[in-house]
C-alpha positions as a Markdown table, in Angstrom:
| # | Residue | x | y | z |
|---|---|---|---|---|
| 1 | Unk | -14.2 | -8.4 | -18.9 |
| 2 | Unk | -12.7 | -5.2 | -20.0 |
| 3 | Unk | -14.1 | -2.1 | -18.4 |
| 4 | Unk | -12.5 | 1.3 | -20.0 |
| 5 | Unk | -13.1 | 5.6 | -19.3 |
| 6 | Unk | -12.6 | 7.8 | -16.7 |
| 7 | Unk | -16.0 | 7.0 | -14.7 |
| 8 | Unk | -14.3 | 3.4 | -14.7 |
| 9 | Unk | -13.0 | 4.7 | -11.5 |
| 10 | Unk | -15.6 | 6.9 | -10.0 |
| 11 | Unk | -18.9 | 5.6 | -10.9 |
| 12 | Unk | -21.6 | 2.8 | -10.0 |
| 13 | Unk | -22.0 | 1.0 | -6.7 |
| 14 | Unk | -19.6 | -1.7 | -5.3 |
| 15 | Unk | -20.8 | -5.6 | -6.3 |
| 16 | Unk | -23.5 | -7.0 | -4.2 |
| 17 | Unk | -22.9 | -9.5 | -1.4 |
| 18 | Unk | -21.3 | -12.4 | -1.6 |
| 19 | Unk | -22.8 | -15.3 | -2.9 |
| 20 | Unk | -22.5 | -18.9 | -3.2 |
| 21 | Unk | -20.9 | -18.3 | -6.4 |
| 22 | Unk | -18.2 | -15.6 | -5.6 |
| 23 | Unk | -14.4 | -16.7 | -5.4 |
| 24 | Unk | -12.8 | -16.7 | -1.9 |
| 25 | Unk | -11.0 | -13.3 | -2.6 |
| 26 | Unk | -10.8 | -10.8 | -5.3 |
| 27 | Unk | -7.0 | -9.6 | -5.5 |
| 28 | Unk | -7.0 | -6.2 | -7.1 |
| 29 | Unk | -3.3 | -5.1 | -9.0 |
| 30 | Unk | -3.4 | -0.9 | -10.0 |
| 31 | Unk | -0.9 | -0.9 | -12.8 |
| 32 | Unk | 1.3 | 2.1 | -14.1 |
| 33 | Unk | 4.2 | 1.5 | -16.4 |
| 34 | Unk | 4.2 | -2.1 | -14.8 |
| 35 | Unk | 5.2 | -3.5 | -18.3 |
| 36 | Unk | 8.0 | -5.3 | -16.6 |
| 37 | Unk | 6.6 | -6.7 | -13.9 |
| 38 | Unk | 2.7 | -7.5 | -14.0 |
| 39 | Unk | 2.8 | -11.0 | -15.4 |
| 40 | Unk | 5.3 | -12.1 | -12.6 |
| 41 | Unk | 2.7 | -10.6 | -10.2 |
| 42 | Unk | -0.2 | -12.6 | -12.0 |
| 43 | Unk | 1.1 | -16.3 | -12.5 |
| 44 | Unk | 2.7 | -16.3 | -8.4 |
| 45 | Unk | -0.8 | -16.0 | -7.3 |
| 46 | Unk | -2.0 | -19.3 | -8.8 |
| 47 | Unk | 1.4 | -20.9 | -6.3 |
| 48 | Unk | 0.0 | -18.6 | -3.4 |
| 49 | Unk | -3.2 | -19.7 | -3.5 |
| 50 | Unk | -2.3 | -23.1 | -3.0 |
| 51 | Unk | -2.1 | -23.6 | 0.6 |
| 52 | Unk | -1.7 | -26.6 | 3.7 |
| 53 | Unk | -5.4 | -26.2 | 4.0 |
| 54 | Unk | -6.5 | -26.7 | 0.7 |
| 55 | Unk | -6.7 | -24.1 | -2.5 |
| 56 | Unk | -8.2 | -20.5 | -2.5 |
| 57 | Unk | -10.2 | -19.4 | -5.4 |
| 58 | Unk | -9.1 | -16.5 | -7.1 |
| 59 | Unk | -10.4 | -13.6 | -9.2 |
| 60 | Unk | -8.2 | -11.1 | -10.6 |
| 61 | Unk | -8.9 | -7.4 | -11.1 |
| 62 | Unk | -6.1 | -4.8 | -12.6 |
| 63 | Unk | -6.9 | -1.5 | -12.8 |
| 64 | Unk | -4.4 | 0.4 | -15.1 |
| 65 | Unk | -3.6 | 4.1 | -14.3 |
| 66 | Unk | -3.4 | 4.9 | -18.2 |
| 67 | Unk | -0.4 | 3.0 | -18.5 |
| 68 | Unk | 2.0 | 4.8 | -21.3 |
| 69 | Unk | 3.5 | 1.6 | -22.4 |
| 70 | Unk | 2.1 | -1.6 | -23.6 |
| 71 | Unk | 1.3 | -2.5 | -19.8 |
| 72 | Unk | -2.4 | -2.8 | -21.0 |
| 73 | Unk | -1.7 | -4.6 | -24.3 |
| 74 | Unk | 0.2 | -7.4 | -22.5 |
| 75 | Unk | -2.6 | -7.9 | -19.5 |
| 76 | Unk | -5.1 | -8.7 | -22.8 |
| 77 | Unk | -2.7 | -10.4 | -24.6 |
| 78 | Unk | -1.6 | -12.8 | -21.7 |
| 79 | Unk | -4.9 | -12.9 | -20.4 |
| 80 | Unk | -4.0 | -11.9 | -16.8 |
| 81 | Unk | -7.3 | -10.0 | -15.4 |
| 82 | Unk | -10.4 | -11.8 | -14.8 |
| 83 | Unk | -11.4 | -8.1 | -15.1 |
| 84 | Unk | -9.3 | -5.3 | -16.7 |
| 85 | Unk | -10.4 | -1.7 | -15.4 |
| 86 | Unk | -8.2 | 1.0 | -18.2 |
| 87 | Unk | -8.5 | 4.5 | -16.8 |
| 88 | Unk | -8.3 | 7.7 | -19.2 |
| 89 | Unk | -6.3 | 9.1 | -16.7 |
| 90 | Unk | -3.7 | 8.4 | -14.0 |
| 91 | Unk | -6.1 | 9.1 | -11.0 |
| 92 | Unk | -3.3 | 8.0 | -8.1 |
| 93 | Unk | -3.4 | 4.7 | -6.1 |
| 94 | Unk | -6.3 | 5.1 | -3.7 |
| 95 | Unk | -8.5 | 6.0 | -6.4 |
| 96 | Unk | -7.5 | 2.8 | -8.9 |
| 97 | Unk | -7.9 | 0.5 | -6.0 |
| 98 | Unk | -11.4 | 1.8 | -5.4 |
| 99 | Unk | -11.6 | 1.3 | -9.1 |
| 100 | Unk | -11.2 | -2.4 | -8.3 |
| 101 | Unk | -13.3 | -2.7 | -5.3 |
| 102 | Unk | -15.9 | -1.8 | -7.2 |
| 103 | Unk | -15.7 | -4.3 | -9.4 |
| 104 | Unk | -14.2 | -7.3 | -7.4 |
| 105 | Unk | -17.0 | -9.6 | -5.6 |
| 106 | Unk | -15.2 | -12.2 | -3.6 |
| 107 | Unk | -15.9 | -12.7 | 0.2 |
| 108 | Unk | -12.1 | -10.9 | 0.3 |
| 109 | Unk | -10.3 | -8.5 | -1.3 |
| 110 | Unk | -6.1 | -8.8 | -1.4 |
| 111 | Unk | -4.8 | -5.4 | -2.7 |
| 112 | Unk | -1.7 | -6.7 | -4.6 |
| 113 | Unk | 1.5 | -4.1 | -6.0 |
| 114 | Unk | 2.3 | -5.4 | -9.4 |
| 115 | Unk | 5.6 | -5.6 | -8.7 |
| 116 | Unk | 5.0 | -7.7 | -5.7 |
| 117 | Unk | 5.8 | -11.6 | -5.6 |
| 118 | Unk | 3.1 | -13.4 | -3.0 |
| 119 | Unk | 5.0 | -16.5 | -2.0 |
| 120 | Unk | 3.6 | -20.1 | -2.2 |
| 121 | Unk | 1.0 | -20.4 | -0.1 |
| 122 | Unk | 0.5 | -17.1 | 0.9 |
| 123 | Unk | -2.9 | -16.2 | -0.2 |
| 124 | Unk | -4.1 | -19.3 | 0.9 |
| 125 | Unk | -2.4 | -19.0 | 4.6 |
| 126 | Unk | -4.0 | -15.4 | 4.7 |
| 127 | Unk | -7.5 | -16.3 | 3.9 |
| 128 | Unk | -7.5 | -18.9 | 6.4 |
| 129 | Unk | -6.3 | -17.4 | 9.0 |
| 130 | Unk | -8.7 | -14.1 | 8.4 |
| 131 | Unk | -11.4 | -16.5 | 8.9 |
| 132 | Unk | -9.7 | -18.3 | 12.6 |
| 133 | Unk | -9.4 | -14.4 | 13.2 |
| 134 | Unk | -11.8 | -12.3 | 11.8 |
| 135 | Unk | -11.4 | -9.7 | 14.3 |
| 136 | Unk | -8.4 | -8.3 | 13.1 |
| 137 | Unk | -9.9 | -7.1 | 10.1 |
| 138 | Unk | -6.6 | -6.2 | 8.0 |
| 139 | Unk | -4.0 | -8.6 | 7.3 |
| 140 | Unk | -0.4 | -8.2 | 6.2 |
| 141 | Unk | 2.6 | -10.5 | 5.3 |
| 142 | Unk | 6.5 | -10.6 | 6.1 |
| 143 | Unk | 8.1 | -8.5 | 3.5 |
| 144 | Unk | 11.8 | -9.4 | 1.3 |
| 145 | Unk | 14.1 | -7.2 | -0.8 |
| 146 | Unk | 14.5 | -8.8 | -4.5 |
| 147 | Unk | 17.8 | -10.2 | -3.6 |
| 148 | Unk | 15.8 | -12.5 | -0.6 |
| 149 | Unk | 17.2 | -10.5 | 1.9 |
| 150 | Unk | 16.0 | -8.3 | 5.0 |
| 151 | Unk | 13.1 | -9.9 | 6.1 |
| 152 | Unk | 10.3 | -7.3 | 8.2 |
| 153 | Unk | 6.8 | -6.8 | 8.5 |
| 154 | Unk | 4.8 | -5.4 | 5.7 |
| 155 | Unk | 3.8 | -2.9 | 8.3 |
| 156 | Unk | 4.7 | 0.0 | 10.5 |
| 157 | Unk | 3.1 | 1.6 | 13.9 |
| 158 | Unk | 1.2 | 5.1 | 13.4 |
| 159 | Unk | 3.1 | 8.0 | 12.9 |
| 160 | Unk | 3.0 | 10.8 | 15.8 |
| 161 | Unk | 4.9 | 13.8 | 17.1 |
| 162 | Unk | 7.7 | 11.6 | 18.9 |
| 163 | Unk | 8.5 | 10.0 | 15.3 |
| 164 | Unk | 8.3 | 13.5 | 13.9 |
| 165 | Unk | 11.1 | 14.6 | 16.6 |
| 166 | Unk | 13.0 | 11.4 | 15.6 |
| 167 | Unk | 13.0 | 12.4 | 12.0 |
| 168 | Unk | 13.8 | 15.6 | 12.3 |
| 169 | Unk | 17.1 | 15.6 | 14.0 |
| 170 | Unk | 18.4 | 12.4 | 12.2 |
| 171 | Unk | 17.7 | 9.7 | 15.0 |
| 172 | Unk | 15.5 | 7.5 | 12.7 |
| 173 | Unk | 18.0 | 7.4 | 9.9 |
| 174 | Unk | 20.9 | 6.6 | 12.5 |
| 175 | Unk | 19.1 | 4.2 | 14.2 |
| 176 | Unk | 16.7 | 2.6 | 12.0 |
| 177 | Unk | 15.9 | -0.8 | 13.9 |
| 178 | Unk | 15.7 | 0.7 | 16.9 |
| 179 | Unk | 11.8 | 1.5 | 18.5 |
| 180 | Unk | 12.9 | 3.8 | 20.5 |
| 181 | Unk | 14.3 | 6.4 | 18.2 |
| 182 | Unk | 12.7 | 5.7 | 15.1 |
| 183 | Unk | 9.0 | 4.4 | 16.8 |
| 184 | Unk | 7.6 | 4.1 | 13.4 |
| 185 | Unk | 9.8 | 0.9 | 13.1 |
| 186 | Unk | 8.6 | -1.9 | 14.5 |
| 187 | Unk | 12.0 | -3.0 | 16.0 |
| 188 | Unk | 14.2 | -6.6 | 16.1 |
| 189 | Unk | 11.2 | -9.4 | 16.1 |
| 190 | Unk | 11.6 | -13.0 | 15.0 |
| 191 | Unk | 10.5 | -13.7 | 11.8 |
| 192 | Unk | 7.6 | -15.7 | 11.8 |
| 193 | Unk | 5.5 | -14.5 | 14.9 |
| 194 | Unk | 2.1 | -12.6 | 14.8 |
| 195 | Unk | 2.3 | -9.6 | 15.5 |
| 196 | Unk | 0.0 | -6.4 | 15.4 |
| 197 | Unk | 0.7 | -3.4 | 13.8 |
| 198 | Unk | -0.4 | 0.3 | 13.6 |
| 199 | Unk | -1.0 | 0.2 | 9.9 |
| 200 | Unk | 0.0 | -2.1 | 7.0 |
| 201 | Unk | 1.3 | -1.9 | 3.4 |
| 202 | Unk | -1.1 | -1.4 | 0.6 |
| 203 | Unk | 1.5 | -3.6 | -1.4 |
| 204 | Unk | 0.0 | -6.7 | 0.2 |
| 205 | Unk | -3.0 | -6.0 | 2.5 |
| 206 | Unk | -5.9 | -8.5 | 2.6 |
| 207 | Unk | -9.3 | -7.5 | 4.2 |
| 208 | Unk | -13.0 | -8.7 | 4.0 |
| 209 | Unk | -14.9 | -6.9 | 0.9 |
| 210 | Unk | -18.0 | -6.1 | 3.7 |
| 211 | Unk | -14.9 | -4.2 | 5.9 |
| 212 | Unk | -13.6 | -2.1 | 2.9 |
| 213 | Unk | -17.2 | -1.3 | 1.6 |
| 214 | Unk | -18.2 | 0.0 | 5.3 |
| 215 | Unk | -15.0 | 2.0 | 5.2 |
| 216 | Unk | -15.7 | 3.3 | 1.6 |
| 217 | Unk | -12.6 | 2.4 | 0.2 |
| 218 | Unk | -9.5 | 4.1 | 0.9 |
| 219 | Unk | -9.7 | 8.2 | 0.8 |
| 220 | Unk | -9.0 | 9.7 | -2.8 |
| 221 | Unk | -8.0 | 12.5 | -1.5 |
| 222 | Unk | -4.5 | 10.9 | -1.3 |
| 223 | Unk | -2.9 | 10.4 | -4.2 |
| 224 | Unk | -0.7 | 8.1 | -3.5 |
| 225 | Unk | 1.5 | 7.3 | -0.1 |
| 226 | Unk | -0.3 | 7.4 | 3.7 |
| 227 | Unk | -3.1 | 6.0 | 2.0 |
| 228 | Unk | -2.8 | 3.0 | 3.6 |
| 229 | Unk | -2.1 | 4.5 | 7.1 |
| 230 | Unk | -4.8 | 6.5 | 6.8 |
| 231 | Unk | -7.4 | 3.4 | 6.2 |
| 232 | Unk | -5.8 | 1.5 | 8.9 |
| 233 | Unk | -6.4 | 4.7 | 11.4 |
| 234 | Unk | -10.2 | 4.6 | 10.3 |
| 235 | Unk | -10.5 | 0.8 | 10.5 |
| 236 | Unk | -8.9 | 0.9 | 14.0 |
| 237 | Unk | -12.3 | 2.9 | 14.9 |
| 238 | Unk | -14.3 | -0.1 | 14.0 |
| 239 | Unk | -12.4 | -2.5 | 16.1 |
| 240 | Unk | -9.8 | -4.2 | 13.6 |
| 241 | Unk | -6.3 | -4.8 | 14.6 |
| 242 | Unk | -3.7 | -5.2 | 11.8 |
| 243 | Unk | -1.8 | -8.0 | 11.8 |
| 244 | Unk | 1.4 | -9.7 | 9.7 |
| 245 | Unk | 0.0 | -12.9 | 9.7 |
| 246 | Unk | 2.3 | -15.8 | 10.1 |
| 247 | Unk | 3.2 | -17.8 | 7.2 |
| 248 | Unk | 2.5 | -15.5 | 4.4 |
| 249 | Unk | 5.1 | -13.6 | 2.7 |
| 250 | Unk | 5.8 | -11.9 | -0.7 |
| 251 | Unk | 9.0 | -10.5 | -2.3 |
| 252 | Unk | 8.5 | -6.7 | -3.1 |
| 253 | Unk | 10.7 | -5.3 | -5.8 |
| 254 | Unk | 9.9 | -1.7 | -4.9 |
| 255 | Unk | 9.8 | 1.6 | -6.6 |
| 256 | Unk | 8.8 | 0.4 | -10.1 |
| 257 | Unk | 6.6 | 3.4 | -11.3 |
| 258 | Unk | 8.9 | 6.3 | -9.4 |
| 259 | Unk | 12.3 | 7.6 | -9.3 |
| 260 | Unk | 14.0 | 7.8 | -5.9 |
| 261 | Unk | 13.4 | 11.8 | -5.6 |
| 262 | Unk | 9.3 | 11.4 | -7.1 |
| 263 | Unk | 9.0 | 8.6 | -5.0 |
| 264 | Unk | 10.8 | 10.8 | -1.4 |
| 265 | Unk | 8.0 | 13.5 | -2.8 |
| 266 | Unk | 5.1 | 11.8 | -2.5 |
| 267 | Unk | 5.9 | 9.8 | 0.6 |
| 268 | Unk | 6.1 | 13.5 | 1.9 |
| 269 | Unk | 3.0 | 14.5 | 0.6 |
| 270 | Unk | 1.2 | 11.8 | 2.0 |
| 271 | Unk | 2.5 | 12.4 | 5.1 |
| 272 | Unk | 1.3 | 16.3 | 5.4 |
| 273 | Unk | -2.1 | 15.1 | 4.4 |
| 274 | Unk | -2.1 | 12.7 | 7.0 |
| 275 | Unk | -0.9 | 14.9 | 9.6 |
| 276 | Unk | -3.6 | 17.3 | 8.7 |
| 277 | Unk | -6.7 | 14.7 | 8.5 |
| 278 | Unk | -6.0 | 13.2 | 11.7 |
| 279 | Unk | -4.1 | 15.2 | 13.8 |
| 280 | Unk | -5.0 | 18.3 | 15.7 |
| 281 | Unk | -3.9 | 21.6 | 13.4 |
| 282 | Unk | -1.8 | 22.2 | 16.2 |
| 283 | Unk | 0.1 | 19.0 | 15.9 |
| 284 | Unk | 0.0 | 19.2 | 12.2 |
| 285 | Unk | 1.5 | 22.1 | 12.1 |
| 286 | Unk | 4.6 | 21.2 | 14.5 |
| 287 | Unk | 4.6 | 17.4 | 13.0 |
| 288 | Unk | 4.6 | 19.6 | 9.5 |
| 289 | Unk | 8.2 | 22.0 | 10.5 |
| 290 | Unk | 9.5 | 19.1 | 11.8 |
| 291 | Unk | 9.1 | 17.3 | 8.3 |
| 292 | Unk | 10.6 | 19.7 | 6.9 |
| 293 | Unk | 13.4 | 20.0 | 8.9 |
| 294 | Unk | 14.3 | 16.6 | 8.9 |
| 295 | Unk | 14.5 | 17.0 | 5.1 |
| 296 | Unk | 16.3 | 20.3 | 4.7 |
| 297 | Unk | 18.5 | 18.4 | 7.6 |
| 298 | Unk | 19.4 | 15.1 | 5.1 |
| 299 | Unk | 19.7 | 17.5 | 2.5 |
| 300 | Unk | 22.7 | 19.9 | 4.1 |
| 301 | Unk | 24.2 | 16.3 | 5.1 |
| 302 | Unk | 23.9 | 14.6 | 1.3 |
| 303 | Unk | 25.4 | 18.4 | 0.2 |
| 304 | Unk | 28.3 | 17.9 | 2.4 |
| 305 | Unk | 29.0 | 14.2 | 1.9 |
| 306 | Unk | 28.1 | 14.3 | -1.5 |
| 307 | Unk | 25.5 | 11.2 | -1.2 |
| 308 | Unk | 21.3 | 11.3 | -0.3 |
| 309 | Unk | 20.3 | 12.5 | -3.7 |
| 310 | Unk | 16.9 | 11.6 | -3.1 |
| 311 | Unk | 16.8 | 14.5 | -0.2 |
| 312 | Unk | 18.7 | 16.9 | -2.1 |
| 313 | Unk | 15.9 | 16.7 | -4.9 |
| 314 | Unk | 13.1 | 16.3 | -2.1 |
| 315 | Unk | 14.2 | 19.6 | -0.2 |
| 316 | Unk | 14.6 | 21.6 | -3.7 |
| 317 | Unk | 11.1 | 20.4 | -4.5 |
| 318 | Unk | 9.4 | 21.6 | -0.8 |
| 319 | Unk | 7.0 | 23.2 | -2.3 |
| 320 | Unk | 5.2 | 20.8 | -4.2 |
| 321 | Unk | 5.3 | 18.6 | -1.0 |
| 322 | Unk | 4.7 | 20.9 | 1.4 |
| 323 | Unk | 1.0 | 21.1 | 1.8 |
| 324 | Unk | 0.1 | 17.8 | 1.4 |
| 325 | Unk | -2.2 | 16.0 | -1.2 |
| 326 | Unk | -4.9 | 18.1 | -1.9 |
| 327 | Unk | -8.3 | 16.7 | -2.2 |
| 328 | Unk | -9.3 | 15.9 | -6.0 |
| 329 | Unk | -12.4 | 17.8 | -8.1 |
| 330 | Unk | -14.9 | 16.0 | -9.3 |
């Protein structure tokens, strides 16, 4: 089913309840320029739905973020989507993946990057265990680099004005496995374990479809980064506890749709408007100069040692970062 326009992502009600007849989880991809990557994304899942405990059924939802290459063409061609959402416009992550909630109807919903590889058996392992623990509400995986290296949680704890201190004069980038001085790490753990987190990844986050309905999808306010923190801080209200959940893993290939310096730019955004919406405007505004230092910081640094491009072109952009992601018109 192929479901095309610019109300695609903003109009109608979400898909009833579940029913006898609804697959065990609805994973939902938001495509942009994922040309390269999508069908990789799309034929893992059959593998990761194939778990100890038997097989999960699967329906898959891409929404496409008026993809300017043949992204689109090759979904239809391939036949990748259960249901294909095609937007008129690039409306940002949060807004896409709302796209696909409204349209996905299984008892969960797996938000999925398209250039993210769930392992064998993944999907399967985090279904079950979601159900052994349904408190926890949000689930996550352990994360690897493409080259099958540097295994950590898909996951962070919250941001606050001691991680803000730690970023701005440099401790987080000098010591960036450490808890202490940069707390948004979650420091040395063995792979494997459980373990609860502040917030998880929107690259691979699975959750009941009746959690993310309650909690109206994620905010579209943001465009794209923090959008994820932000549902995790809201969710938290309701009781769930994010977890990696033992077992399930993907390989995330990383900064498909951005360049290094876009990419540093709207992590920064998202961060300001995250800042802003939960924290007081007092310690938005100090967590906000602190930001800022921290960039114009790496920036002297890269300047001097000739390296950190990324926060070279981050500080000379300030001010489109600076304020934050500003809440969309409708």
């Amino acid at each position: 089913m192929r479901v095309s326009g610019e109300a695609a992502a903003f109009g109608g009600e979400w898909a009833a309840g579940v029913n006898e007849l609804a697959p065990d989880v609805s994973v939902v991809i938001v495509t942009y320029r994922s040309v390269e990557h999508i069908e990789h994304c799309v034929k893992a899942l059959q593998a990761a739905a194939q778990g100890p405990g038997g097989t999960v059924s699967v329906e898959t939802v891409v929404v496409d973020n008026a993809s300017p290459d043949s992204t689109v063409a090759l979904v239809e061609r391939l036949a990748l989507a259960d249901v294909l959402v095609t937007l008129d416009s690039n409306v940002g992550f949060a807004a896409g993946v709302n796209a696909g909630l409204a349209r996905a109807t299984g008892e969960f919903v797996c938000l999925v990057n398209p250039d993210a590889i769930a392992h064998p058996g993944s999907l399967a392992i985090a279904v079950a265990y979601a159900r052994k623990n349904p408190n926890r509400g949000l689930y996550g995986a352990l994360t690897y680099n493409a080259d099958g290296t540097g295994a950590h949680p898909g996951g962070w704890a919250l941001p606050n004005l001691r991680s803000a201190a730690c970023f701005a004069v440099g401790l987080s980038s000098a010591f960036p496995k450490s808890a202490r001085f940069n707390p948004e790490s979650l420091g040395r753990w063995r792979v494997g374990d459980e373990r609860e987190v502040g917030a998880l990844s929107g690259f691979f986050l699975l959750a009941r479809r009746s959690l993310l309905r309650e909690l109206a999808g994620f905010d579209e306010s943001f465009f794209m980064y923090s959008e994820d923190i932000d549902l995790a801080v809201r969710a938290k209200k309701l009781g769930a506890r994010p977890v990696i959940v033992p077992g399930a893993a993907v390989t995330h290939i990383g900064g498909a749709s951005s360049s290094s310096v876009d990419k540093t730019v709207m992590v920064l955004r998202g961060r300001i408007a995250f800042m802003r919406k939960h924290w007081s405007w007092q310690a938005a505004a100090v967590g906000k100069g602190m930001l800022i230092s921290g960039v114009g910081m790496r920036a002297l640094g890269a300047n001097v040692s000739g390296r950190g491009t990324k926060w070279r072109g981050a500080w000379s952009k300030r001010a489109h970062w600076k304020e934050g992601w500003q809440a969309p018109s409708r």
